[in-house]
Structure formats: structure tokens, C-alpha cells
Predicted model as a PDB file, atoms N, CA, C, CB and O in Angstrom, pLDDT in the B-factor column:
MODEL        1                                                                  
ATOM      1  N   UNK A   1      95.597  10.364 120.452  1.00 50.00           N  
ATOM      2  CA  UNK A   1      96.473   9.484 121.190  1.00 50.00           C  
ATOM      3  C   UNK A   1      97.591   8.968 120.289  1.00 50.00           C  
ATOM      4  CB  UNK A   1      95.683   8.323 121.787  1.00 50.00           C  
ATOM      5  O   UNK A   1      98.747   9.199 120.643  1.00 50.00           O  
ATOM      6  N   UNK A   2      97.392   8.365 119.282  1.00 53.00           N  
ATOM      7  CA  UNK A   2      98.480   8.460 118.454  1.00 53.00           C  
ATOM      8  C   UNK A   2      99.075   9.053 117.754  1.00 53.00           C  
ATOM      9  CB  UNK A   2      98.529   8.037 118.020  1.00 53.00           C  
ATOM     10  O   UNK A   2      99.768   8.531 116.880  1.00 53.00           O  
ATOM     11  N   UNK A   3      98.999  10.022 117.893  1.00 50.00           N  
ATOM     12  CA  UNK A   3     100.039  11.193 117.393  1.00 50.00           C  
ATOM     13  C   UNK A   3     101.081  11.621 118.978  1.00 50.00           C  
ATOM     14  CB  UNK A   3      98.858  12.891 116.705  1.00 50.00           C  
ATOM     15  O   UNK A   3     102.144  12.234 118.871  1.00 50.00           O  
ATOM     16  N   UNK A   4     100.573  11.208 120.214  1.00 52.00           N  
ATOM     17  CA  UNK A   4     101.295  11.175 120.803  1.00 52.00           C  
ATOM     18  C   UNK A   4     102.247  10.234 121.258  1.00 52.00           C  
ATOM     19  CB  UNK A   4     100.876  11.529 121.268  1.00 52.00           C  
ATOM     20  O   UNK A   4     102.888  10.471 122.283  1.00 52.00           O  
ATOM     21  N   UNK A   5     102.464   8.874 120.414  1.00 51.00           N  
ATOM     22  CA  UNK A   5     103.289   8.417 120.579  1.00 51.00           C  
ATOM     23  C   UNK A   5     104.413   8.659 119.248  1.00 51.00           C  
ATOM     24  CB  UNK A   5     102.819   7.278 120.976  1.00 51.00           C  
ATOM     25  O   UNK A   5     105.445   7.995 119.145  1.00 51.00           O  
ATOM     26  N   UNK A   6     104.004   9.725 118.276  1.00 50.00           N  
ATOM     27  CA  UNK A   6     105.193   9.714 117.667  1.00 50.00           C  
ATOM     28  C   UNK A   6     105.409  11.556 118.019  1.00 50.00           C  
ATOM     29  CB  UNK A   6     105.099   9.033 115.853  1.00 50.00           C  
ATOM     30  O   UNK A   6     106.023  12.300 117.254  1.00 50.00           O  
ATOM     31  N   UNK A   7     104.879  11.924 119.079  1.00 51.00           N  
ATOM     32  CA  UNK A   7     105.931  12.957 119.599  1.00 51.00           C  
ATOM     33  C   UNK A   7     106.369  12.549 120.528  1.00 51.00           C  
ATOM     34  CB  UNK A   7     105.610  14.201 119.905  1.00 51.00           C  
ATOM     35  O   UNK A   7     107.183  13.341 121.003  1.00 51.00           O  
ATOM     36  N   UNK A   8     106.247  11.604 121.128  1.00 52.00           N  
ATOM     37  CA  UNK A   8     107.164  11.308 122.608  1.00 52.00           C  
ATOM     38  C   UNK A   8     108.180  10.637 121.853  1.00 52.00           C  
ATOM     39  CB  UNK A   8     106.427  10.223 124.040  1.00 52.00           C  
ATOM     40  O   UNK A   8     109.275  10.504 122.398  1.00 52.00           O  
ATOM     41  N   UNK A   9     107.981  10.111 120.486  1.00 55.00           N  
ATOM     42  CA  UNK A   9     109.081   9.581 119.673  1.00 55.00           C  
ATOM     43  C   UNK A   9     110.542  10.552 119.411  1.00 55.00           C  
ATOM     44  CB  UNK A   9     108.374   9.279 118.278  1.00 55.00           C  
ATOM     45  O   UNK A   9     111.736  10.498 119.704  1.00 55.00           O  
ATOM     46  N   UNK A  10     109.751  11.305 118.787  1.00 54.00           N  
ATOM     47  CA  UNK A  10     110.828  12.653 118.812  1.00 54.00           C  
ATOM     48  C   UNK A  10     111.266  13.645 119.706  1.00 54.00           C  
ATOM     49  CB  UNK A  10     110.514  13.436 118.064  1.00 54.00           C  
ATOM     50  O   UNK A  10     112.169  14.436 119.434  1.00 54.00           O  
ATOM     51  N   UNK A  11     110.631  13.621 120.794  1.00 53.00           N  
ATOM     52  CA  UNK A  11     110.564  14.131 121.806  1.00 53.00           C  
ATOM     53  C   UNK A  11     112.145  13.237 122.686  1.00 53.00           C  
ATOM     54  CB  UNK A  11     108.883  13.938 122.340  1.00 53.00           C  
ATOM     55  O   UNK A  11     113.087  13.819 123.225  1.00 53.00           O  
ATOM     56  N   UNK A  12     111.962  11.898 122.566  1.00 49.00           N  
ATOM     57  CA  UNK A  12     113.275  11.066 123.136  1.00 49.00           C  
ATOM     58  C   UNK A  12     114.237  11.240 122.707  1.00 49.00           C  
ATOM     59  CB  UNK A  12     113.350   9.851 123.093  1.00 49.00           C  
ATOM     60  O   UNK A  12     115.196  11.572 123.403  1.00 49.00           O  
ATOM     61  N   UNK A  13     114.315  11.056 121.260  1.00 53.00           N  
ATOM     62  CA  UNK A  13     115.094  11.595 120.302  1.00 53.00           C  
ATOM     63  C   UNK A  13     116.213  12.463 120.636  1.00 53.00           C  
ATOM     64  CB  UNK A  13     114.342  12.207 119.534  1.00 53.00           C  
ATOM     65  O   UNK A  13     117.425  12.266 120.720  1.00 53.00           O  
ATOM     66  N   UNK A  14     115.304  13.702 120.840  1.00 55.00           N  
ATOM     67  CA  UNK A  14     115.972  14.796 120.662  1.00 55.00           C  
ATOM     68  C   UNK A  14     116.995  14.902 122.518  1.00 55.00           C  
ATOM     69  CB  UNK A  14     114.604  16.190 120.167  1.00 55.00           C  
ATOM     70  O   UNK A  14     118.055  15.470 122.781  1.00 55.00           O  
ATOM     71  N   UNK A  15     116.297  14.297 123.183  1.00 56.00           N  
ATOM     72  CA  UNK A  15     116.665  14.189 124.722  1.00 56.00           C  
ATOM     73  C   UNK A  15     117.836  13.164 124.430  1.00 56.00           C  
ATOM     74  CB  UNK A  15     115.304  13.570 125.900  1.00 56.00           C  
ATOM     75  O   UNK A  15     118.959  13.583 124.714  1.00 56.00           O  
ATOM     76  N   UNK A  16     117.751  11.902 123.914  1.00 63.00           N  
ATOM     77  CA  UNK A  16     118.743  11.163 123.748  1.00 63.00           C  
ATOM     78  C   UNK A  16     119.041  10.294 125.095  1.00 63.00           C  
ATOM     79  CB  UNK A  16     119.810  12.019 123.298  1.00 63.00           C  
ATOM     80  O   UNK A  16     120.156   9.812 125.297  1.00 63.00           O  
ATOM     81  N   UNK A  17     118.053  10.150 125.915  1.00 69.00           N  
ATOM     82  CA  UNK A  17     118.090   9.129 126.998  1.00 69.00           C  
ATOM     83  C   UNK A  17     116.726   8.452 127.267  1.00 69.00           C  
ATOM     84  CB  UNK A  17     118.582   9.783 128.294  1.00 69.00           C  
ATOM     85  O   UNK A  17     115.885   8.526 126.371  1.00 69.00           O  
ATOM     86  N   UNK A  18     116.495   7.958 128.133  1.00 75.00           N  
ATOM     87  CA  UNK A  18     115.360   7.015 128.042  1.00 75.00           C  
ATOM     88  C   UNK A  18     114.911   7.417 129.416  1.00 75.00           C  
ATOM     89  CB  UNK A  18     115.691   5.329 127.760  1.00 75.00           C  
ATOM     90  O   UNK A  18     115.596   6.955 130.328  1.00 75.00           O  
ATOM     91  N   UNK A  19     113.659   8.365 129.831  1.00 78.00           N  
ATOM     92  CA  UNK A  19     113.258   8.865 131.456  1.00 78.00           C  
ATOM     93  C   UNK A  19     113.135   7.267 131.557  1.00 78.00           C  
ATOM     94  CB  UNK A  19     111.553  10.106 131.914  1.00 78.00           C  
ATOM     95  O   UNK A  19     113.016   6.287 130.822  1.00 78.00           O  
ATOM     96  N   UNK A  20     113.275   7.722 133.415  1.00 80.00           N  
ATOM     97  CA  UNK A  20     112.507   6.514 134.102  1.00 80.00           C  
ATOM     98  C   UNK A  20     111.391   5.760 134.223  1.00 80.00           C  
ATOM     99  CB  UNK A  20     112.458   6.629 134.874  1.00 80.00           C  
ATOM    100  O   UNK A  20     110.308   6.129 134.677  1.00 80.00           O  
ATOM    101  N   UNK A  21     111.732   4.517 133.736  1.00 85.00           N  
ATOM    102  CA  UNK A  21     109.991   4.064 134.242  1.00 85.00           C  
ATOM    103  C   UNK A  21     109.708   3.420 132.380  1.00 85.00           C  
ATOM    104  CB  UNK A  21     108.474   6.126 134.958  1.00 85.00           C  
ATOM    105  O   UNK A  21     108.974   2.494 132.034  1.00 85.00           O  
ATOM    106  N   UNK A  22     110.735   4.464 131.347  1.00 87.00           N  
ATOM    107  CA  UNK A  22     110.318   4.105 130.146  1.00 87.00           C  
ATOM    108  C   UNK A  22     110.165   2.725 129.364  1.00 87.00           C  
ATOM    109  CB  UNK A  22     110.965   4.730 129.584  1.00 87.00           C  
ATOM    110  O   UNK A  22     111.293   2.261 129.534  1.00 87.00           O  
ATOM    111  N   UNK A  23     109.644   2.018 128.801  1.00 91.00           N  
ATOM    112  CA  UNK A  23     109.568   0.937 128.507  1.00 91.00           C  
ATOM    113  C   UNK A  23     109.520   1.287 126.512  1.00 91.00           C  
ATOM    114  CB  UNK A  23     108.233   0.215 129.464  1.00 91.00           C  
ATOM    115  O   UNK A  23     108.942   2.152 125.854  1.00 91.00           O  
ATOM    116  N   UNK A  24     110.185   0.443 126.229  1.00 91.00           N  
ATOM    117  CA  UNK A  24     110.507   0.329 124.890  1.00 91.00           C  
ATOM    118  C   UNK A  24     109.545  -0.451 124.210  1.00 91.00           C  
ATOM    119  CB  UNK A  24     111.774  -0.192 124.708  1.00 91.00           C  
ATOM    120  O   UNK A  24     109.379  -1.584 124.661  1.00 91.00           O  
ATOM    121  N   UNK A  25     108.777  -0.067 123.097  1.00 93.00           N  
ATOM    122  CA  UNK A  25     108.304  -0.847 121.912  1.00 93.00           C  
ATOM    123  C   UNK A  25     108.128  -0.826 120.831  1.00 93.00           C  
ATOM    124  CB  UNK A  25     107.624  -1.126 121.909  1.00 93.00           C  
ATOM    125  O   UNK A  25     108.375   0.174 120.158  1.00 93.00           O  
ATOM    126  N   UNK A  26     107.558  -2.128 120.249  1.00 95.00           N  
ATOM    127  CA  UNK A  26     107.616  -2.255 119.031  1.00 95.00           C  
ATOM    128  C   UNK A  26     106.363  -1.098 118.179  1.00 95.00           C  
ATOM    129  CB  UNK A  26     107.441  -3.871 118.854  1.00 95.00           C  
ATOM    130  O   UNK A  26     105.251  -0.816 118.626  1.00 95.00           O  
ATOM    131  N   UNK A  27     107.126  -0.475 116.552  1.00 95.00           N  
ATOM    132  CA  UNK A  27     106.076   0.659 116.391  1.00 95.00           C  
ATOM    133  C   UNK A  27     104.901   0.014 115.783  1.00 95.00           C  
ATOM    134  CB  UNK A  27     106.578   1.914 115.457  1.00 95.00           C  
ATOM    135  O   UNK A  27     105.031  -0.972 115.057  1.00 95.00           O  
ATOM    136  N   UNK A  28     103.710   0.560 116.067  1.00 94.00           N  
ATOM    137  CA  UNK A  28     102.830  -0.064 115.326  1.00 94.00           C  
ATOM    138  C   UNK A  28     102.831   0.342 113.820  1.00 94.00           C  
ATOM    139  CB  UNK A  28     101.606   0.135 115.927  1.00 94.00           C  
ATOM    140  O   UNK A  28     103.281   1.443 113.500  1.00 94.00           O  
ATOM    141  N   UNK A  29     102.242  -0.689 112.711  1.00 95.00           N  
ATOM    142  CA  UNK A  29     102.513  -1.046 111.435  1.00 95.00           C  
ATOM    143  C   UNK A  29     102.108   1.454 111.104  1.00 95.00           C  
ATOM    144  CB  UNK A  29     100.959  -2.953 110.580  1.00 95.00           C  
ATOM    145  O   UNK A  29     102.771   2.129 110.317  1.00 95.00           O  
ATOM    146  N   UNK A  30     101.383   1.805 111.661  1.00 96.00           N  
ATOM    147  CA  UNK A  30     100.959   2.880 111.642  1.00 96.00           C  
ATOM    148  C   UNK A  30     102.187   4.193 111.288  1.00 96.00           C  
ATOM    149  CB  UNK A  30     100.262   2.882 112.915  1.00 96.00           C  
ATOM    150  O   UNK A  30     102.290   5.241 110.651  1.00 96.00           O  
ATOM    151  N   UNK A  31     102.814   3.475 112.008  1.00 95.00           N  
ATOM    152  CA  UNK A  31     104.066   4.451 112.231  1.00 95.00           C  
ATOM    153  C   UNK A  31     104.422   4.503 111.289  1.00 95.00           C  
ATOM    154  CB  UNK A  31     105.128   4.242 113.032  1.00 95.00           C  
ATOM    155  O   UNK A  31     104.350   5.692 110.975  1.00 95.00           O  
ATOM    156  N   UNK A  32     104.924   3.797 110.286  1.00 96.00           N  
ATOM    157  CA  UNK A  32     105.624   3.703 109.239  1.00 96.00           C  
ATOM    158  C   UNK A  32     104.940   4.755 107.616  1.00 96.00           C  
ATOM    159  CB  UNK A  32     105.662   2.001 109.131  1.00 96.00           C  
ATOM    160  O   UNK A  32     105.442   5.537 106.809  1.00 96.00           O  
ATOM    161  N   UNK A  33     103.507   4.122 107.864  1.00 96.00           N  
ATOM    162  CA  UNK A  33     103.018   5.215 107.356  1.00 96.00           C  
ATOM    163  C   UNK A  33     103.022   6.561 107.232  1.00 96.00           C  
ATOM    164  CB  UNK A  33     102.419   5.145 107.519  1.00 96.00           C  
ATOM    165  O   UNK A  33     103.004   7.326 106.268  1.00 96.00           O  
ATOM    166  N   UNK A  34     103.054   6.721 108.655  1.00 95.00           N  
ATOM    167  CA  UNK A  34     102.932   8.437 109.306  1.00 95.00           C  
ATOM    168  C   UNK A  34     104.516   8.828 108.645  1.00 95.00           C  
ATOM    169  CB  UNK A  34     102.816   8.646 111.646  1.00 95.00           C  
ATOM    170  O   UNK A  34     104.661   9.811 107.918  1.00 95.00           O  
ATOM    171  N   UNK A  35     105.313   8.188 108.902  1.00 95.00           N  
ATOM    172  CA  UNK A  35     106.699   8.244 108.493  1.00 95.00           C  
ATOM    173  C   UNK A  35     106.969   8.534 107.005  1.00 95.00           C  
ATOM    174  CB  UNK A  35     107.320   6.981 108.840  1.00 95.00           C  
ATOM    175  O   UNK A  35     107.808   9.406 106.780  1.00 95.00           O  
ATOM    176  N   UNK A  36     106.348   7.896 105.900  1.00 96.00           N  
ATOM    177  CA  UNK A  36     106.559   7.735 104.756  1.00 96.00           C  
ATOM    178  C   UNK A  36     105.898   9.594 104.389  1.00 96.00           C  
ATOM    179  CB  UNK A  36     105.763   6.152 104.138  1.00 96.00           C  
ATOM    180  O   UNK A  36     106.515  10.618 104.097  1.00 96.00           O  
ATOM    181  N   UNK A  37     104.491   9.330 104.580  1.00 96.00           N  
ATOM    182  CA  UNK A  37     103.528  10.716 104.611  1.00 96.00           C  
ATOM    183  C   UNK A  37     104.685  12.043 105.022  1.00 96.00           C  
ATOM    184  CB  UNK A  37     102.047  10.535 106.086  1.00 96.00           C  
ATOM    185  O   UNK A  37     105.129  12.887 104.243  1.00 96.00           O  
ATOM    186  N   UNK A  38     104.879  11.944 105.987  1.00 95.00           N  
ATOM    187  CA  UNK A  38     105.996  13.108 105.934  1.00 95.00           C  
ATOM    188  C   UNK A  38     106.840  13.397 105.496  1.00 95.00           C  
ATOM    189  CB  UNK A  38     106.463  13.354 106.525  1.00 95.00           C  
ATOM    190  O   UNK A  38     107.145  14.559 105.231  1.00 95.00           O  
ATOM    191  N   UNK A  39     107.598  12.230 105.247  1.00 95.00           N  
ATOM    192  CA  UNK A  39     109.048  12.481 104.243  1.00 95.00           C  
ATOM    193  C   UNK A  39     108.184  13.066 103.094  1.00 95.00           C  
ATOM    194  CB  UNK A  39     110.164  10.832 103.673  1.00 95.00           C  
ATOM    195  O   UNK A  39     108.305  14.218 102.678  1.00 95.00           O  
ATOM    196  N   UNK A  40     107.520  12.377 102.743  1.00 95.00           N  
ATOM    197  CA  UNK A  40     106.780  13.173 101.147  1.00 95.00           C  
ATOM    198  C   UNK A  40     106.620  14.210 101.170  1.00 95.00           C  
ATOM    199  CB  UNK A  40     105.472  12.906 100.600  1.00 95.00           C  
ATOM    200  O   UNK A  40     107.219  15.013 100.454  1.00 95.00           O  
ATOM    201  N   UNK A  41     105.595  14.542 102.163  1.00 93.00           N  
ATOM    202  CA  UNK A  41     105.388  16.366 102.955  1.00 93.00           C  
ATOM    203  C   UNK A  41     106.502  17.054 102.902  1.00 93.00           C  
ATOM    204  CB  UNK A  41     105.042  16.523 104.700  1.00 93.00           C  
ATOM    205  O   UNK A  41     106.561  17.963 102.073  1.00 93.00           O  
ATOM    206  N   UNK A  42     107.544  16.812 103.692  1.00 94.00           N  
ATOM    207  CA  UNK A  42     108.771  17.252 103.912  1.00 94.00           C  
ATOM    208  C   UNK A  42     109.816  17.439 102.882  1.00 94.00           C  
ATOM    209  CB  UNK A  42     109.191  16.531 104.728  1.00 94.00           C  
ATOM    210  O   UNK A  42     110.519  18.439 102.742  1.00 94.00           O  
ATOM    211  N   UNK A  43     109.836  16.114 102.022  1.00 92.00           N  
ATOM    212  CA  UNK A  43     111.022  16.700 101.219  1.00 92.00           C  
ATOM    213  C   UNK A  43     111.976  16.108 101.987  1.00 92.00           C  
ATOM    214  CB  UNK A  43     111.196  18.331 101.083  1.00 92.00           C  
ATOM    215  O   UNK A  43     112.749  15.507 101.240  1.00 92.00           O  
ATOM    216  N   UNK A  44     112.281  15.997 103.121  1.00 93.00           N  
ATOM    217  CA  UNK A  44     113.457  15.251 103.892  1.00 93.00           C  
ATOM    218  C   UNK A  44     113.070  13.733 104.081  1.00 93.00           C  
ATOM    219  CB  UNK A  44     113.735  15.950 105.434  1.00 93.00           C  
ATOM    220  O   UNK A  44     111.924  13.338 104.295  1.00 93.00           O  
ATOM    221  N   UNK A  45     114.306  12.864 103.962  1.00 94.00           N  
ATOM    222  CA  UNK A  45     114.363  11.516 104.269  1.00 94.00           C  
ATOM    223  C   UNK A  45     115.374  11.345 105.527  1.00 94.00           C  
ATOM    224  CB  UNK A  45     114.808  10.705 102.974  1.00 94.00           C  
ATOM    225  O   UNK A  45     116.240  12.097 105.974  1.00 94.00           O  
ATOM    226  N   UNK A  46     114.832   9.803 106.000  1.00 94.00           N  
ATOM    227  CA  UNK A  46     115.306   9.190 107.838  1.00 94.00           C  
ATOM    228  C   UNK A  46     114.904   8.047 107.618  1.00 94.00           C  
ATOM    229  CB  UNK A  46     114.491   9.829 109.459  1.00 94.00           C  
ATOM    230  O   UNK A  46     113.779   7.816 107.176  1.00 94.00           O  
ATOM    231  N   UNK A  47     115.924   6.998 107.944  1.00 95.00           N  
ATOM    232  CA  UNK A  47     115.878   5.763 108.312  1.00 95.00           C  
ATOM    233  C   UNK A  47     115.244   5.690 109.354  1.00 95.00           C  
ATOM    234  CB  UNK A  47     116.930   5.209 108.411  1.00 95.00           C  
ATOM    235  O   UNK A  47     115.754   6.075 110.407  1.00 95.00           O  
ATOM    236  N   UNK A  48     113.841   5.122 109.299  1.00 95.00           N  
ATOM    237  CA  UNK A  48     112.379   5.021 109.949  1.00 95.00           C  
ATOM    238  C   UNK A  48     113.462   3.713 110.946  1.00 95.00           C  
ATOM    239  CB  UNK A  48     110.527   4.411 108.601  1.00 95.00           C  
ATOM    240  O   UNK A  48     112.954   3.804 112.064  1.00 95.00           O  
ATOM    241  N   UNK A  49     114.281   2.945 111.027  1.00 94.00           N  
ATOM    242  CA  UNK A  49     114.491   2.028 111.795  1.00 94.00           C  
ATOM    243  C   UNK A  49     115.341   2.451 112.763  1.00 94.00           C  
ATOM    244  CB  UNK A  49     114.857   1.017 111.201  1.00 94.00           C  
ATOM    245  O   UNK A  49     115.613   1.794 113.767  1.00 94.00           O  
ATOM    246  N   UNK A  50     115.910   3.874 112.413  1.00 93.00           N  
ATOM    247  CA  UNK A  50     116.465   4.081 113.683  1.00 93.00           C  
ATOM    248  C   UNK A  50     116.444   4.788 114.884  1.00 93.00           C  
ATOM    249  CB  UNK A  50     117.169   4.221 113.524  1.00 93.00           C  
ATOM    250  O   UNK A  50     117.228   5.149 115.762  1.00 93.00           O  
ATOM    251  N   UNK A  51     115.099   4.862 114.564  1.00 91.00           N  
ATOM    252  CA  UNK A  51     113.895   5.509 115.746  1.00 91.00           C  
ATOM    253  C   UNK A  51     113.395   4.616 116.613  1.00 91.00           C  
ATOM    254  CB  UNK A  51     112.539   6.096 115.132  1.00 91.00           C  
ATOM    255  O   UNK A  51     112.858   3.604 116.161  1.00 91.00           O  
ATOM    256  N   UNK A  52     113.478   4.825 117.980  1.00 89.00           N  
ATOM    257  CA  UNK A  52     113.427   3.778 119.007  1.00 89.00           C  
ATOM    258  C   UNK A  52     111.931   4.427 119.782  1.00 89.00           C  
ATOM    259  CB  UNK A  52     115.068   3.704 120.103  1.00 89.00           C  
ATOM    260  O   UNK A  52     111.843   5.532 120.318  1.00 89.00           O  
ATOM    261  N   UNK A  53     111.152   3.694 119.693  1.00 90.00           N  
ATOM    262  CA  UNK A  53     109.247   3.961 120.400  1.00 90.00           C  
ATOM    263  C   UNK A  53     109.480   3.607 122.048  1.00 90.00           C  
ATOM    264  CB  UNK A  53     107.636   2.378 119.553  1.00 90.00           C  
ATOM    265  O   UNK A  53     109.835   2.530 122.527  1.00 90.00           O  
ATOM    266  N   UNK A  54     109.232   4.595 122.597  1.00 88.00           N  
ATOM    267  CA  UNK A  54     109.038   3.945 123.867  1.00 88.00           C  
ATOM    268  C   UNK A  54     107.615   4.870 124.602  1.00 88.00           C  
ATOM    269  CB  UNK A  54     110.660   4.047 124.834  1.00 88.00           C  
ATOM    270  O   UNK A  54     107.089   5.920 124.233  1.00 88.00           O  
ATOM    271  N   UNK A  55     107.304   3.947 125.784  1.00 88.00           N  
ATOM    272  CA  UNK A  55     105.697   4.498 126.593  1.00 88.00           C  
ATOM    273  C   UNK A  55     106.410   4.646 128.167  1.00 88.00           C  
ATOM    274  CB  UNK A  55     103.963   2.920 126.570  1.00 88.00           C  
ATOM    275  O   UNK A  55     107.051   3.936 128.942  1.00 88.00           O  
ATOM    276  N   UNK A  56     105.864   6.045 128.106  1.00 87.00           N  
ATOM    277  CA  UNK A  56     106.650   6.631 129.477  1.00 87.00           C  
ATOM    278  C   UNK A  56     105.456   6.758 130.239  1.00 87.00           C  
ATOM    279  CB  UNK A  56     107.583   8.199 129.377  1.00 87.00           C  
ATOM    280  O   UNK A  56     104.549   7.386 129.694  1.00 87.00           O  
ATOM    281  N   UNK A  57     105.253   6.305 131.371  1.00 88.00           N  
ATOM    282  CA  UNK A  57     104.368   6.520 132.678  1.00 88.00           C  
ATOM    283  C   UNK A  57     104.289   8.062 132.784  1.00 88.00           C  
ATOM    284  CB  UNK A  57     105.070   5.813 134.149  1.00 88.00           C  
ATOM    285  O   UNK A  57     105.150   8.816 132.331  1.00 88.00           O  
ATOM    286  N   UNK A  58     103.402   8.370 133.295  1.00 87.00           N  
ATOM    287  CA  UNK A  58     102.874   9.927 133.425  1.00 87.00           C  
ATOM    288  C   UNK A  58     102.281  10.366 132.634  1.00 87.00           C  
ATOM    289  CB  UNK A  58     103.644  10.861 133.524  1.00 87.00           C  
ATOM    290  O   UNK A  58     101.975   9.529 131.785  1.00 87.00           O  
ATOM    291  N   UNK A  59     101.752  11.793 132.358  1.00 86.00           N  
ATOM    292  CA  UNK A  59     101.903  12.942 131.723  1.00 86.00           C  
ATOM    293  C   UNK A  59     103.314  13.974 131.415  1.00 86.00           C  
ATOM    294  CB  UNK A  59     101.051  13.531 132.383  1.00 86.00           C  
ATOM    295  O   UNK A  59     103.165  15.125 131.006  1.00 86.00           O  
ATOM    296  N   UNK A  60     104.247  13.559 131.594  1.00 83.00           N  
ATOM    297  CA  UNK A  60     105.000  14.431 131.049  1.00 83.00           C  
ATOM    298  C   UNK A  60     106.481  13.727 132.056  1.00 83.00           C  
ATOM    299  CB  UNK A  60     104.339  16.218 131.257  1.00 83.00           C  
ATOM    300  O   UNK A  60     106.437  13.005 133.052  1.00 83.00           O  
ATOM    301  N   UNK A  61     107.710  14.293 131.304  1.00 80.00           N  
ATOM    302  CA  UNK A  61     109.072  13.646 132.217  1.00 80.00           C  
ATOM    303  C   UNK A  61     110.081  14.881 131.606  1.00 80.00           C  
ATOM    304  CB  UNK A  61     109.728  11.589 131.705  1.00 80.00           C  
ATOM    305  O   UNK A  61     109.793  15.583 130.637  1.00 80.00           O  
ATOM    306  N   UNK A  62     111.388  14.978 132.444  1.00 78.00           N  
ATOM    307  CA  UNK A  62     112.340  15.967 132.297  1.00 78.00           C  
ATOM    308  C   UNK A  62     113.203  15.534 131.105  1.00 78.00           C  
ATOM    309  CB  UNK A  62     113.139  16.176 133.594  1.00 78.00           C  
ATOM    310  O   UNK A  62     113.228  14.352 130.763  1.00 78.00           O  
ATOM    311  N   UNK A  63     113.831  16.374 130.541  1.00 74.00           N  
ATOM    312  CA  UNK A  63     114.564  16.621 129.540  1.00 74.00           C  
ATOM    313  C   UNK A  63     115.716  17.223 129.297  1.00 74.00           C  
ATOM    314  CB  UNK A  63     114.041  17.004 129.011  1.00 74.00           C  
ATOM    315  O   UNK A  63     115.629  18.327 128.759  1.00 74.00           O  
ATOM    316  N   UNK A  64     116.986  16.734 129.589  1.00 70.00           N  
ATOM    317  CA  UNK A  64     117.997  17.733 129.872  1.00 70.00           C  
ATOM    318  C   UNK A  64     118.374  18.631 129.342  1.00 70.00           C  
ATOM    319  CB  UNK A  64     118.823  17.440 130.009  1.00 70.00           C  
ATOM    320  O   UNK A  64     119.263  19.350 129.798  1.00 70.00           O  
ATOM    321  N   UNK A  65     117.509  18.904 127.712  1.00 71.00           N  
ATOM    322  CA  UNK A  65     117.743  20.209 127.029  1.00 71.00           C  
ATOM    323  C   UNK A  65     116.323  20.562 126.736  1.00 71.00           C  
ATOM    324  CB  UNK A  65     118.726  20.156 125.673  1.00 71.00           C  
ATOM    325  O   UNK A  65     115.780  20.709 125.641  1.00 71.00           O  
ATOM    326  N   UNK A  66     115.869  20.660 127.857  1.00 63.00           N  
ATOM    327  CA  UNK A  66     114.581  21.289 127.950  1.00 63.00           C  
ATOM    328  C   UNK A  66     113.557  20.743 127.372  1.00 63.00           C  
ATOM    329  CB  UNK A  66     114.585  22.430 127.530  1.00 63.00           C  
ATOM    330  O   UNK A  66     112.450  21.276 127.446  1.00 63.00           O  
TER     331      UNK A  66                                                      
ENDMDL                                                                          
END                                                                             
């Protein structure tokens, strides 16, 4: 379950709008971790603050680039 709120993270991201119904929140202290862990993994760095968390009703919502 929490790993699915930081793909619906990137998942918005990459859509760049907010589906219906979405409600915005604050990330849990968790996130930041998961965040740090990858940049390390990765080799790439991102301002962890300018990632916006939100909880979308359903199983799944449209995406205008698929």
C-alpha cells in the first residue's frame, strides 16, 4: 500500500493535472526516506518538496498521456 502512494505520486506528475475527486496531502515522514534511498540508488537528485501527494478515489483514473 505504500508504495502505492508514491506511484500515484509519479504517476500525477507525469499527467500534470489532478483527476477528479483527488484530494491533496501531506507526505508521510516515510516519503522522504523512500526519496533520499533512491536518489542514492539512482545517482539522480529532485527537490523532494516539489512533489505534490494526493489520494484519488477508485482503483485507477485517466491520463491524458496515457
Amino acid at each position: 500500500m505504500r508504495w502505492g502512494w508514491l506511484v500515484l505520486a509519479s504517476g500525477l506528475a507525469a499527467c500534470a493535472f489532478e483527476p477528479e475527486g483527488a484530494r491533496r496531502i501531506d507526505p508521510l515522514p516515510a516519503y522522504r526516506t523512500w526519496w533520499e534511498r533512491t536518489q542514492a540508488c539512482s545517482g539522480r537528485r529532485g527537490d523532494f518538496g516539489r512533489v505534490d501527494f494526493y489520494v484519488v478515489p477508485g482503483a485507477e483514473f485517466s491520463c491524458p498521456t496515457g
